[in-house]
N, C-alpha and C positions, 0 to 999 in steps of 0.2 A: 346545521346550516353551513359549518363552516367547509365541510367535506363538502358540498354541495358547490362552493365556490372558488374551486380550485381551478385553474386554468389547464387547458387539452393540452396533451403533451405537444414538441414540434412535430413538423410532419415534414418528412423529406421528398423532394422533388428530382427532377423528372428520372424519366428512365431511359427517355431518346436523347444519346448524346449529341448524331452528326444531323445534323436539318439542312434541308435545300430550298432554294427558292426555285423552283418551276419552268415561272415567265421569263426569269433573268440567266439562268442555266440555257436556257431553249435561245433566248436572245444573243448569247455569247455564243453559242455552237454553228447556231446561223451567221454569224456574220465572221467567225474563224474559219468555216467551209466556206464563205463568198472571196474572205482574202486568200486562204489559200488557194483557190481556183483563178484570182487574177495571178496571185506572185508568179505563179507557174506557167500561167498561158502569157504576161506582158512582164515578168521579174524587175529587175531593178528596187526601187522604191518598194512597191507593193509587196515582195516578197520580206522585205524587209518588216514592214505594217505587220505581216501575218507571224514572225518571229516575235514580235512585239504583245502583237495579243494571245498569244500563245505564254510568254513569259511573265509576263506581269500578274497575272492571276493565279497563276503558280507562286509567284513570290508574296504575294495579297493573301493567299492560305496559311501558308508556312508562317508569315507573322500572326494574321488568328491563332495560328494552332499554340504557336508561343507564347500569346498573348496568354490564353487559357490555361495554359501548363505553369507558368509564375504569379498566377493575380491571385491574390489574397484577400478574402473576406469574410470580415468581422462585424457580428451585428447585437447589438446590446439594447435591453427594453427595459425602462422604467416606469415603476409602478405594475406589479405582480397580478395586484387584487385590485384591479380597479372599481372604483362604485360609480355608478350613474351619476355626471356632471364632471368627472373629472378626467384629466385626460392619460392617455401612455405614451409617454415618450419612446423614440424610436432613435439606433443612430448605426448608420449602415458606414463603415469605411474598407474601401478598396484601396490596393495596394499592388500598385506592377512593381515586380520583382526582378523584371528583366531590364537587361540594357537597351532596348528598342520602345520604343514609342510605343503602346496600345494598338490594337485595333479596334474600331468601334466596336463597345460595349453597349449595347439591350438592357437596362433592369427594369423587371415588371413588377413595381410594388402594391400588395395589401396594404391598404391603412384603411380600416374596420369594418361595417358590413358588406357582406357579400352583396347586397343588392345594386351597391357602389360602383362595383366593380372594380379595377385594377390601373394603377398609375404608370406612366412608362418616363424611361431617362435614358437620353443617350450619353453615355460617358466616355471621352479618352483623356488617356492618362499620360503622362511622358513619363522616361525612364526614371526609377525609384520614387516615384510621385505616390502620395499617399490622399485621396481626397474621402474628404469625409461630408455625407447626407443624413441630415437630420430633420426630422416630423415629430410633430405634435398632434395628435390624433384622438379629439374630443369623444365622449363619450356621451353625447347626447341623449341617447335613444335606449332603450333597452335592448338585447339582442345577441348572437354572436357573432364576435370582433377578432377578425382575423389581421396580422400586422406582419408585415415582415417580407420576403423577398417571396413572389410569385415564380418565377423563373428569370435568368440571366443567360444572354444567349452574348459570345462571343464572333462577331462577323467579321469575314474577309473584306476588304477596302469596296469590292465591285460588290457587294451583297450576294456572292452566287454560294455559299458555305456557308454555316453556322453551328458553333460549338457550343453545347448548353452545358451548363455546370449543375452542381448536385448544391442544390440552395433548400433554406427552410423557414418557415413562419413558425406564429405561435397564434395560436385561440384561445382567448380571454370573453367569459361567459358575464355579462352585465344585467341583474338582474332587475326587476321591476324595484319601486322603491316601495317600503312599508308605511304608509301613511296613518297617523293618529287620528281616530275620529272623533270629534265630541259628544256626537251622536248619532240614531242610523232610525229611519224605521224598522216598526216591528211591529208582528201581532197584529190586535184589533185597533181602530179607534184612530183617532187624533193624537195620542200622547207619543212623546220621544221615543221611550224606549221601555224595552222589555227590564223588568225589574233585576239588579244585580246579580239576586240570587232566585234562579226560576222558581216557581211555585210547583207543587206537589199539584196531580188531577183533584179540583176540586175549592182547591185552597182560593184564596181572593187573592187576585192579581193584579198589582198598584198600574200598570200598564193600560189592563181593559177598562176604557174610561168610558160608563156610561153615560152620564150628565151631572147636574146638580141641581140636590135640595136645600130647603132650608136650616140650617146650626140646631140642633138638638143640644141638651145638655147630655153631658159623658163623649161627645162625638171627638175623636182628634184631632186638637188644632194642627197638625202636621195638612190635616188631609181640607183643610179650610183655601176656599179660592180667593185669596188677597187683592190680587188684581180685579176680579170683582165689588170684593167689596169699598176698595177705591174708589171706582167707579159709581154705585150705585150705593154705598152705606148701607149694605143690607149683608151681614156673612152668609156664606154659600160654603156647601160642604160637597165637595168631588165623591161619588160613587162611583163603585167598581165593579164589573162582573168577576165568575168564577169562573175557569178556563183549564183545559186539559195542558198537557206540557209545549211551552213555547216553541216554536221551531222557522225555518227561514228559507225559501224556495228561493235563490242568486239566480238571474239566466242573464248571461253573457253575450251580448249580438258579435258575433264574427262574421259579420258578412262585409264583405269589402268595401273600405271607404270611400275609393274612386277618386279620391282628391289629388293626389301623387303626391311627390317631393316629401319636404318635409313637411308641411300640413297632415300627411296620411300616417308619415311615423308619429306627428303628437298627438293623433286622436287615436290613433292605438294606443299609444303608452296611457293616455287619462282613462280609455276604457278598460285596460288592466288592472291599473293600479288602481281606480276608484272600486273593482272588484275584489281586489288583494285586500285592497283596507275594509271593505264591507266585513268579510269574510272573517278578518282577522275581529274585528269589532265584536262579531257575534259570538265566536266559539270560545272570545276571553271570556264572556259573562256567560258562558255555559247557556247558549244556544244551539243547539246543532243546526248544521247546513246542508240543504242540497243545491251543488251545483250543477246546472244544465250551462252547457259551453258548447255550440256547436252541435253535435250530432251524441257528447259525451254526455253521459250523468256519472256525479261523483256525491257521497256522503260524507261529512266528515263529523263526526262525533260534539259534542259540546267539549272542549278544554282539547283536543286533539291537536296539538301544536306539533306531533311528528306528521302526521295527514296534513296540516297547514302548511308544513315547510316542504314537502312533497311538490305540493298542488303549488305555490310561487316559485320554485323552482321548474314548474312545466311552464312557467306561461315565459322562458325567455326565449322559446324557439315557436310559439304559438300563430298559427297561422291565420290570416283574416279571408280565410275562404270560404266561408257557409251558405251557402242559395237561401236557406228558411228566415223566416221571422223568428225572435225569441217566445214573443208572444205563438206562434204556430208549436215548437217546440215546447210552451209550458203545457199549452192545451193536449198534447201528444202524452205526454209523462203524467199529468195532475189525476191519473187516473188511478196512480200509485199508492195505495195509502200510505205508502213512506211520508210523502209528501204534510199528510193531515193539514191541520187551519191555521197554519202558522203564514207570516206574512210572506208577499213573492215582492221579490225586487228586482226589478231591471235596468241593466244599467246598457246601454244604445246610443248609437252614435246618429240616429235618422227618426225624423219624426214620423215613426209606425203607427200607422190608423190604427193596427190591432192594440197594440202596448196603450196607446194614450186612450182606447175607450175601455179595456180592463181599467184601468187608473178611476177613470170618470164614474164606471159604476162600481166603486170599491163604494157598501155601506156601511163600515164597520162592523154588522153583526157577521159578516162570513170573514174570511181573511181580507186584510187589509192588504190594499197593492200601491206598490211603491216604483219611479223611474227616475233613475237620474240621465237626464240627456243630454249627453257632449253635442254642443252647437258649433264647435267651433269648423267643421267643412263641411255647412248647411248653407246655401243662401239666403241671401239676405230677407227673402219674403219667405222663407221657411223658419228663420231666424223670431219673424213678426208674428207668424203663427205659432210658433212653440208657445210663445210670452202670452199670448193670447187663450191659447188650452192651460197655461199652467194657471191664469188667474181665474179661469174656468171652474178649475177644482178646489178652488180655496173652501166651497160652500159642503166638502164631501167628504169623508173619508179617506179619500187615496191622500197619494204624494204625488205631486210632478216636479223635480228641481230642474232645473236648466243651467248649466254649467259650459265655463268656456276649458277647465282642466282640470284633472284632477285634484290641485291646489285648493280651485275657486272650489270646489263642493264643501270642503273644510268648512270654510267660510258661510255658504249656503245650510251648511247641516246646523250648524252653531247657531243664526238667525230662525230657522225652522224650529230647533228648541224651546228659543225664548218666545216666538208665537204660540207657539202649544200650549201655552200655560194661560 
């Protein structure tokens, strides 16, 4: 992991030193042929005017050119390895070296995703002036985070010339965070989770929970329903089926949030990392996984913690561009017998007709289907129907949790436990 979170080396800019403005070249040419054509046909004055514009933007150069051949610039970044929520400091100082005043100075800075895009500063300096710019550049989001000087262009006083300098960034890679889960679906049934350590084909598995009979003598008070007997004064003992080896179909909706701003960065990020942490959940207790992501399928072994750090390491450049449904893409792939009866989970940012009637006919004798749905850039009457499907399937087998982050699931999984029992 740690190779993995090293920062892209710099990267040095441009290649075009001399730049022209176009309209303002064309506009000076024109009106230095209109004066030279009176100086000479009516002189006096006017000739004078066209000496004048002819001169000054030759001297407006020559201080550019100066300007760029003395300016010095130093740019320093703190915090190397940044993690998600903290930020990298940034601090840019320029230095004219010369005894003349600046020409306007251009800087175009990076401060973190690309989708951001690029800050701009005009700067002039006076002679031996030394000014110093400094940022603080949150790491909110998962993603990568480019910081540092885009290009610096040095211009003539009239804007008709421009001197670009050899400037550089740095790219710092922010990964999704690894979230602890109390709990996850799995398997058949209503129960929490797939038992610690999986069971061999055959073996009885504490997970597949078929119902309950009445307390037999010899029977394990371990496997006795308390809560039950609470209730009712009567003890009840939990049975369990026999089951082939546990296993967990992940499908990941990538389809685009459409919300924009930052609302679209944090329902990306909850639907990553609520798949990050699923993922990680399963393969600690010796589950294997298959993920469907988009148009991908990936396996990862049970205990495969180099294939884990692999696959969170792809998801900081992961794109939210898929056309399909998850639920279209499980049906596509479940033909697999990779896949076998192990349970499927979805984790979705839109309330999919297909995903929530999978969930609704989950009966626990086939695979158990599970969704966790990020609500949070749903409207409001999409928001009413999610709560409404999810108390739908209270009476069934599946899962439906409805979450506003990836935080809130923690919370939701932990609640969903304690009902289980």
């Amino acid at each position: 992991m740690t190779d993995l979170h090293k920062r892209a080396p710099d990267r040095s800019q441009p290649k075009r030193t001399v730049l022209l403005a176009p309209s303002r070249v064309g506009l000076y040419t024109f009106a230095l042929a209109v004066s030279y054509l009176a100086g000479v046909y009516l002189g006096g004055v006017l000739l004078f005017v066209w000496y004048t514009l002819l001169l000054l933007p030759i001297l407006s150069i020559i201080q550019a050119r100066s300007t760029r051949t003395h300016l010095l610039i130093r740019q320093e970044f703190v915090n190397e390895l940044p993690s998600k929520g903290e930020t990298i400091g940034y601090t840019l100082r320029l230095t004219n070296l010369s005894r003349l005043p600046s020409a306007p100075i251009h800087a175009d800075f990076h401060l973190g995703l690309a989708r951001r895009g690029t800050e701009r500063r005009s700067i002039y300096l006076w002679s031996r002036e030394t000014r110093t710019i400094e940022h603080q550049v949150p790491c909110t989001y998962r993603g990568v985070y480019t910081v540092g000087l885009a290009r610096m262009t040095v211009w003539d006083v009239f804007g008709l010339i421009g001197f670009s300098l050899p400037v550089s960034d740095r790219t710092f890679l922010l990964y999704p965070r690894i979230l602890d889960l109390p709990a996850a679906p799995s398997n058949y049934g209503n129960e929490r989770t797939i038992a610690d350590t999986p069971s061999r084909s055959g073996d009885v598995d504490f997970s597949l929970f078929r119902g309950l009979r009445t307390y037999q003598d010899g029977d394990d008070a371990r496997h006795v329903s308390w809560r039950t007997l609470a209730l009712i004064g009567e003890p009840l003992v939990r049975e369990y089926d026999s089951a082939a080896e546990p296993a967990v179909t992940l499908c990941m909706d990538t389809r685009p949030v459409g919300a924009g701003g930052d609302v679209e960065l944090d329902v990306e990020d909850s639907v990553i990392e609520a798949s990050v942490a699923l993922t990680r959940y399963y393969i600690t207790r010796g589950i294997p996984v298959t993920l469907v992501i988009g148009g991908g399928l990936e396996r990862l072994a049970a205990g495969d913690h180099v294939g884990f750090s692999r696959f969170h390491a792809s998801m900081v450049s992961l794109e939210f561009d898929s056309t399909l449904s998850p639920a279209s893409l499980y049906d596509y792939h479940r033909v697999d017998p990779a896949f076998g009866d192990g349970a499927v989970v979805f984790v979705t940012h839109r309330l999919d007709p297909g995903v929530i009637d999978l969930v609704e006919r989950s009966d626990g004798r086939t695979a158990q289907v599970a969704a966790i749905l990020v609500t949070s850039a749903l409207r409001s009457g999409d928001r009413s129907a999610a709560q409404d499907r999810r108390r739908a399937v209270t009476d069934t087998a599946g899962v439906l949790l409805t979450v506003d982050s990836a935080d809130a699931m923690i919370q939701e999984l932990a609640q969903w436990q304690e009902s289980s029992y």
